[in-house]
N, C-alpha and C positions, 0 to 999 in steps of 0.2 A: 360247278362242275367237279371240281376237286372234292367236296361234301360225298357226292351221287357216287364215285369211282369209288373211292375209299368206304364205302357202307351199300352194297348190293341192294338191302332192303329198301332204301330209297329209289332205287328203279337201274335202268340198264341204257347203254349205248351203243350205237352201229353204225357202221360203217359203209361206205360205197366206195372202191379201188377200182382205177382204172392205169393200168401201166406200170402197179405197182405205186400210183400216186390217189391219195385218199381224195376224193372229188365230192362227198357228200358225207351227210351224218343225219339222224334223227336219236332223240333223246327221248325215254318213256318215264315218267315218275308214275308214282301209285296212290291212287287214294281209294280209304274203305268208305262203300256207301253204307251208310245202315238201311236207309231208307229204301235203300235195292238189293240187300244185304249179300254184296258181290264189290268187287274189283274193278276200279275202272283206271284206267292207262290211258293218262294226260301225255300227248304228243307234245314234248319240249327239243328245244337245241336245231330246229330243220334248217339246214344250209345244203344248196347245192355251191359249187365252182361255176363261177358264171360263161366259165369256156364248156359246161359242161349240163348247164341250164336248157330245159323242154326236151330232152335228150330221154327221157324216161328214169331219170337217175330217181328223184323223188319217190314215183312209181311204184319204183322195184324195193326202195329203204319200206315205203309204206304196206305195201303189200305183205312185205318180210312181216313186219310187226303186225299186222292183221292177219298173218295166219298162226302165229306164236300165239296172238291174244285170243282166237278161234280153239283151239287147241289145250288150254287151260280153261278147265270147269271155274275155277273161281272169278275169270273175268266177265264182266257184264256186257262191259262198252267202251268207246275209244273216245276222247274226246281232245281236241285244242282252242287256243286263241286263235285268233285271226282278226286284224286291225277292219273294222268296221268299213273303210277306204281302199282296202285293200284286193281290187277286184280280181287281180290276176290270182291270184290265192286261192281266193274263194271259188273259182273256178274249176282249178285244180282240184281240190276237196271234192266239191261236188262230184265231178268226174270220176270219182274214187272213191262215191257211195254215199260222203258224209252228207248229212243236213244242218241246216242251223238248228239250233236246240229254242226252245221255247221261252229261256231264261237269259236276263241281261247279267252282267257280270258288276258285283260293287265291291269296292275294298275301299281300306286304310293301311298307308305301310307304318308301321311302326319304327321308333328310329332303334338302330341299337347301344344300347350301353358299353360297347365293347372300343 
């Protein structure tokens, strides 16, 4: 988080306020496709306040950044994780246009030297 805040070119964060009390966030980092030779905005960081959870908070964080992302010619498409198990999730998404993507996810983490 401290990386993303301190270097904008890594992506952006927002907020949801309710009472003057931050009740949600979503996080956007940025990856170049070449292959779609456009911008896509990986939805990272989504937390609502669970006094403040189905409330439409999510909703409103996501819609914000889908019309940010609508509104700049260089993005393509929005994309996140989402735990395989995780059905209330997945629901929500849906509900708010996304689909699953056609592609499974693989990695290795690498350890650091540091």
């Amino acid at each position: 988080m401290a990386a993303l805040l301190a270097d904008p070119s890594k992506g952006r964060y927002w907020v949801a306020e309710f009472e003057g009390e931050v009740i949600g966030q979503i996080g956007v980092t940025y990856e170049w496709s070449d292959w779609r030779n456009g911008m896509m905005w990986w939805i990272q960081s989504v937390y609502v306040n669970e006094n403040h959870r189905r409330k439409g908070v999510y909703s409103s964080l996501y819609r914000h950044v889908e019309s940010l992302a609508r509104s700049d010619p260089d993005v393509i498409g929005i994309r996140l994780y989402v735990g395989k198990d995780n059905e209330s999730a997945q629901a929500t998404y849906s509900e708010l246009g996304m689909r699953a993507a056609n592609y499974q996810i693989m990695q290795v983490f690498l350890e650091s030297e540091k």
